[in-house]
C-alpha positions as CSV (number, residue, x, y, z in Angstrom):
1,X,0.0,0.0,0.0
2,X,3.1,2.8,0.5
3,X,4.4,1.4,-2.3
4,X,1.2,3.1,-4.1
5,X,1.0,5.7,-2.5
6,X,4.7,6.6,-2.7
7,X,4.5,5.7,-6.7
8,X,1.5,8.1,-7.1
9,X,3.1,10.7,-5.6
10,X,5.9,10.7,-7.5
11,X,3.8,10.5,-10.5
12,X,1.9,13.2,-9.5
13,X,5.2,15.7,-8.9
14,X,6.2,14.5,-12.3
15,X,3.0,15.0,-13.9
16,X,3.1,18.7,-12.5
17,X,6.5,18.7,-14.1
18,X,5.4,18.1,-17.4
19,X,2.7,19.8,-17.4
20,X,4.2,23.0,-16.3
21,X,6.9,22.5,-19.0
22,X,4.6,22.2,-21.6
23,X,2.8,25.7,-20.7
24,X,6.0,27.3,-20.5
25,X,7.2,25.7,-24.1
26,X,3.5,27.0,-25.7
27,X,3.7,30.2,-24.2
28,X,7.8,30.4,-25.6
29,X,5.9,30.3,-29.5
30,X,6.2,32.8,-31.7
31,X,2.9,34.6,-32.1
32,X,2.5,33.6,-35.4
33,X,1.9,29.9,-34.7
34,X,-1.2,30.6,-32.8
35,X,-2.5,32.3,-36.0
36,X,-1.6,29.5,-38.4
37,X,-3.1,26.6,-35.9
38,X,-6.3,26.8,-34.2
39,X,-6.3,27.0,-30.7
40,X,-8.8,24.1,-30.5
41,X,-6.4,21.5,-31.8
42,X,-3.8,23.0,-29.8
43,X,-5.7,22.3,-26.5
44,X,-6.9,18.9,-27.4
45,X,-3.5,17.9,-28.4
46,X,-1.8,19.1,-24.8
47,X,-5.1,17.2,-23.2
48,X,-4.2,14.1,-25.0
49,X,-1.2,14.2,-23.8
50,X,-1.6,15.1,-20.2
51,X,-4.3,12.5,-20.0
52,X,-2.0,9.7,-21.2
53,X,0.8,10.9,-18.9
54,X,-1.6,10.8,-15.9
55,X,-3.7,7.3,-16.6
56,X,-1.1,5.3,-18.5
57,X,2.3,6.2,-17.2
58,X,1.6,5.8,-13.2
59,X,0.3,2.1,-14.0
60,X,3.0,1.4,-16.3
61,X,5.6,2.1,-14.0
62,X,3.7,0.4,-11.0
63,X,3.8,-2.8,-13.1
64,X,7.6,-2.1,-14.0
65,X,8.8,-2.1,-10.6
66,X,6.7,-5.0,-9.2
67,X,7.7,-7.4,-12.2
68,X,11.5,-6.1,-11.5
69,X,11.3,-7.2,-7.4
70,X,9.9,-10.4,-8.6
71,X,12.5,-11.1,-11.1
72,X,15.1,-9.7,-8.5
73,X,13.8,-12.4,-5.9
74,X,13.8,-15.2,-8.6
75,X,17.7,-14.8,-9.7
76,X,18.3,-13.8,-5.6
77,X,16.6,-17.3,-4.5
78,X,18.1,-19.2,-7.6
79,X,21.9,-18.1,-7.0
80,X,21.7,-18.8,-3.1
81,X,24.2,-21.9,-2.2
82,X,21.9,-25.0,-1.1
């Protein structure tokens, strides 16, 4: 359970990251760009992306790390002298 909690925490931080990079990266565009693409598709594409980032990546990583203990256990337990 803190292993959860921990991880989503983390993923949280990093997620605020990201997403205050992004803002600062948009806001860095010429002025021009925001007459040439329509602000619409510019807001659905940096809510596709946040979304993914903040559903996908926390799980992902969860799985990562649980999959690497077990596999750490396994090759611990199999190199132990009997």
């Amino acid at each position: 359970m803190s292993q959860a909690l921990i991880l989503y925490i983390g993923a949280l931080k990093a997620a605020k990251y990201i997403h205050n990079r992004l803002i600062n990266s948009v806001l860095h565009w010429p002025s021009t760009t925001f007459d040439r693409i329509p602000s619409g598709r510019i807001m659905n594409r940096f809510g596709f992306d946040l979304d993914s980032m903040d559903n996908n990546l926390p799980e992902s990583l969860f799985e990562f790390l649980t999959y690497s203990a077990m596999v750490g256990n396994n090759v611990r337990v199999f190199n132990s002298p009997m």
